[in-house]
C-alpha positions in Angstrom: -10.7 22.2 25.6 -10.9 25.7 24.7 -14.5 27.0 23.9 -14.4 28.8 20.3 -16.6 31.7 20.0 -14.4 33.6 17.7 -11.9 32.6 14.7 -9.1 34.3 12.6 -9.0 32.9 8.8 -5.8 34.5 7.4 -5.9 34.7 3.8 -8.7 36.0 1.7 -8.5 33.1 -1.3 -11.6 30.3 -2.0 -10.3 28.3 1.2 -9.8 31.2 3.7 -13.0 32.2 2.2 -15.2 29.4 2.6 -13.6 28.8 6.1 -14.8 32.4 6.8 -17.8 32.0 5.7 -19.0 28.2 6.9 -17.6 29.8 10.7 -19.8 33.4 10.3 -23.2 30.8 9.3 -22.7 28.6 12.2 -22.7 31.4 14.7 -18.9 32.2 15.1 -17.3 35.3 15.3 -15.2 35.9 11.9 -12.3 38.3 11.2 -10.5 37.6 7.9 -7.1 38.9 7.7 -5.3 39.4 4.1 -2.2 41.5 3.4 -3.8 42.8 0.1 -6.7 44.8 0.8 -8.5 43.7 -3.1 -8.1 40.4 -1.9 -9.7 41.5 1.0 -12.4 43.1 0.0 -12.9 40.7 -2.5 -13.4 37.8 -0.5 -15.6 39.4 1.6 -17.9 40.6 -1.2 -17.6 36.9 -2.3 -18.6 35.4 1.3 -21.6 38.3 1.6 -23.1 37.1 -2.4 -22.6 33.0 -1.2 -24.3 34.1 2.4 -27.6 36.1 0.6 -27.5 33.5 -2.2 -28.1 30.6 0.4 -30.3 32.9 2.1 -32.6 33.1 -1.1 -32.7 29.4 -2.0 -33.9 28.6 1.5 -30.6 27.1 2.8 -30.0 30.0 5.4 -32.8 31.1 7.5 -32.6 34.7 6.6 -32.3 35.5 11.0 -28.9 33.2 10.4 -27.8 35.1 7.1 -28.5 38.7 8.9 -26.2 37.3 12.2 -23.8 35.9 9.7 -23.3 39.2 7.9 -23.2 41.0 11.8 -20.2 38.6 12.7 -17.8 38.6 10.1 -14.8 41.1 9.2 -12.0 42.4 7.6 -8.9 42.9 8.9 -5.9 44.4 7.6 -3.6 43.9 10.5 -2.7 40.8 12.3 -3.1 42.6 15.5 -6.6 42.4 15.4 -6.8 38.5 16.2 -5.4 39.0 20.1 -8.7 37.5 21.0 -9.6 35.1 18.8 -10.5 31.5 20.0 -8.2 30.0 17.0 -6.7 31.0 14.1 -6.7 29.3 10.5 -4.4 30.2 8.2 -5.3 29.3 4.4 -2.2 31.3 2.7 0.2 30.2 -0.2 1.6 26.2 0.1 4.7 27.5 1.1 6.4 25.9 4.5 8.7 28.8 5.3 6.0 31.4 4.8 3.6 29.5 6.9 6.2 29.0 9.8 6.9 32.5 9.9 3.0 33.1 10.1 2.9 30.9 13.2 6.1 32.9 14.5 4.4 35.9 14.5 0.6 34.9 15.4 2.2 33.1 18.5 3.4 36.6 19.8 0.1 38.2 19.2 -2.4 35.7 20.2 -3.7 34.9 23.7 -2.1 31.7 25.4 -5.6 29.7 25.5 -5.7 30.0 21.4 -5.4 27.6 19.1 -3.4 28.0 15.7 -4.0 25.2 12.6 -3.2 25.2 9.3 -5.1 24.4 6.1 -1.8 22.9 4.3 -2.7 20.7 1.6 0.6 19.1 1.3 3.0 19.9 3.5 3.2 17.3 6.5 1.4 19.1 9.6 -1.3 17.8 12.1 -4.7 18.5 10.2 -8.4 19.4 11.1 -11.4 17.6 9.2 -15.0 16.4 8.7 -15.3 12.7 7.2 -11.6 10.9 9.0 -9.1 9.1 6.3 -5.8 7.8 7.8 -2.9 8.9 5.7 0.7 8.1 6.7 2.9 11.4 7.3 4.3 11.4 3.4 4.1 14.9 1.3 0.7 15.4 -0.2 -0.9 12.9 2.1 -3.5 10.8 -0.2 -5.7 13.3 -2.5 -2.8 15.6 -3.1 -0.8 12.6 -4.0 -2.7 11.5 -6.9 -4.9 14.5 -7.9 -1.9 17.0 -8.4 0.1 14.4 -10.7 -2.8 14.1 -12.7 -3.0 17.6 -13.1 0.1 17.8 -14.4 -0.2 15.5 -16.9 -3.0 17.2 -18.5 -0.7 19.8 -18.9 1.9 18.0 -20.0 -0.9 16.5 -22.6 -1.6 20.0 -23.7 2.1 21.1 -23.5 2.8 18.4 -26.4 0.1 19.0 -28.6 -1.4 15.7 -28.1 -5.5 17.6 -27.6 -6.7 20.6 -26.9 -7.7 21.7 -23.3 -11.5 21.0 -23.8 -10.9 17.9 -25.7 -8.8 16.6 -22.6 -11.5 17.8 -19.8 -14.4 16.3 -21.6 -12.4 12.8 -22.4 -11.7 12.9 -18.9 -15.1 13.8 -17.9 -16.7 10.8 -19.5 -14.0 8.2 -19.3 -13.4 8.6 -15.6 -16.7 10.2 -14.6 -15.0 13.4 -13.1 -17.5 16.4 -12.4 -14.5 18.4 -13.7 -11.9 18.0 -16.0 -8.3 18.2 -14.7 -7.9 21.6 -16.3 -10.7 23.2 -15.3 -10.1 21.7 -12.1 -6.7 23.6 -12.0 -8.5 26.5 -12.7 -10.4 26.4 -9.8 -7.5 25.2 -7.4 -5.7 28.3 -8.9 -2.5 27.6 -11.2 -0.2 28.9 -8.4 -1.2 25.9 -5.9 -0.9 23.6 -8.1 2.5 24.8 -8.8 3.8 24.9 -5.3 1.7 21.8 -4.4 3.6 20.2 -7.4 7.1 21.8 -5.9 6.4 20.0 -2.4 5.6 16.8 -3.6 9.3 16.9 -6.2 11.3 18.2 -3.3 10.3 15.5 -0.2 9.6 12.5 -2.4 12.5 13.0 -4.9 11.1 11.4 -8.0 11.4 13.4 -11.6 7.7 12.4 -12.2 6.7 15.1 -10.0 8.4 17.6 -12.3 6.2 20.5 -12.7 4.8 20.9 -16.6 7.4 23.5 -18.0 3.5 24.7 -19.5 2.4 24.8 -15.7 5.4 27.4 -14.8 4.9 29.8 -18.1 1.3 29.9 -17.3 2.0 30.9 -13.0 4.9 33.2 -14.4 2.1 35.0 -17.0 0.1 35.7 -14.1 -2.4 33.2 -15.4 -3.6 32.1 -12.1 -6.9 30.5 -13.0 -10.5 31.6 -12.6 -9.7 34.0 -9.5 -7.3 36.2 -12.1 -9.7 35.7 -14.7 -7.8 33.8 -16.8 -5.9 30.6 -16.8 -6.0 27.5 -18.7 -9.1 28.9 -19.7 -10.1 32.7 -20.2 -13.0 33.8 -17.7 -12.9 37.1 -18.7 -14.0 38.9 -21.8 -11.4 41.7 -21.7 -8.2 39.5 -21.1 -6.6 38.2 -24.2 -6.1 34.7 -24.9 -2.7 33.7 -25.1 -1.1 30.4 -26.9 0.6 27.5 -24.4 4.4 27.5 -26.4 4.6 24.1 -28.1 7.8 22.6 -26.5 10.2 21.5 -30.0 
């Protein structure tokens, strides 16, 4: 088994991000690749505020924060991970892009490496912490049942039967969720739920897996959830709320 001293985490969104960021703390060398340089710099302005905010509540020795900080960076080429120990990718839920990832890290990375994935749905061999056995079905367990769920919040907004806080707070204290499914969208992002949602229609065939017609207008608007500032619910005080269209 290959010793890993050094990762690649391509994509700068909250996974690729929090990948980066648990690998820099636990004494790994980082290099987080994203094709947009905002993202970028964005996630790792996000993973150098979560390191010195651990740091300060006493979670991090603040030694472990400063060698975090000294281990992990940006990269805007693909290139750069020819030395990496392995290579995450945490990019959009989309099978074809992520095979043509693989393509091209398999030409640039050295033999010994190891490539995984962080694919939330589509059937691949997968990495983890506490072990559940799924069978090899799209969406695998959580996936299976959160993502439907989802979608029918939307589709409970869609048809006017409450509004979006009155469904996350009925959810909250009837089924003691942390979250409400909207809000939880939110923080997924819009656009994986979407594809998610797309994955889980196209290999188990059933019209219940229809994505909310709201869902679409809402990835189409941009309105991506809290990392664009505004999805279900607005996060940001200069973005204009905008009305779901009540389907007639």
């Amino acid at each position: 088994m290959v010793e890993i001293k050094s990762i690649g985490v391509v994509g700068g969104g909250q996974m690729g991000s929090g990948i980066a960021q648990l690998a820099a703390a636990n004494g790994l060398d980082v290099i987080v690749h994203d094709s947009d340089s905002t993202a970028l710099n964005k996630a790792l302005k996000s993973i150098s505020d979560n390191i010195r905010r651990l740091v300060s509540r006493g979670h991090l020795s603040k030694d472990k924060g400063a060698d975090a900080f000294r281990r992990l960076k940006g990269a805007s080429n693909l290139e750069d991970f020819h030395r990496v120990d392995i290579v995450i990718e945490a990019i959009v839920e989309s099978e074809d892009v992520k095979k043509k990832l693989f393509a091209h890290l398999d030409k640039i990375v050295k033999g010994s490496a190891i490539l995984a994935s962080n694919t939330s749905s589509i059937s691949i061999t997968r990495f983890g912490k506490t072990i559940i056995c799924s069978q090899d079905f799209p969406g695998f367990i959580v996936n299976r049942i959160l993502m439907p769920m989802i979608n029918e919040a939307f589709h409970a907004l869609y048809t006017g039967v409450a509004t979006k806080e009155d469904i996350d707070t009925g959810m909250k204290l009837g089924t003691n969720h942390p979250m409400g499914p909207l809000e939880l969208a939110d923080f997924i992002g819009l656009d994986v739920c979407l594809s998610i949602m797309k994955v889980l229609h196209a290999g188990l065939g059933d019209s219940k897996y229809v994505p909310c017609p709201l869902l679409v207008q809402y990835v189409d608007a941009g309105r991506l959830g809290k990392k664009r500032g505004i999805g279900v619910y607005n996060y940001s005080k200069t973005t204009k709320e905008m009305k779901p269209l009540a389907r007639l």
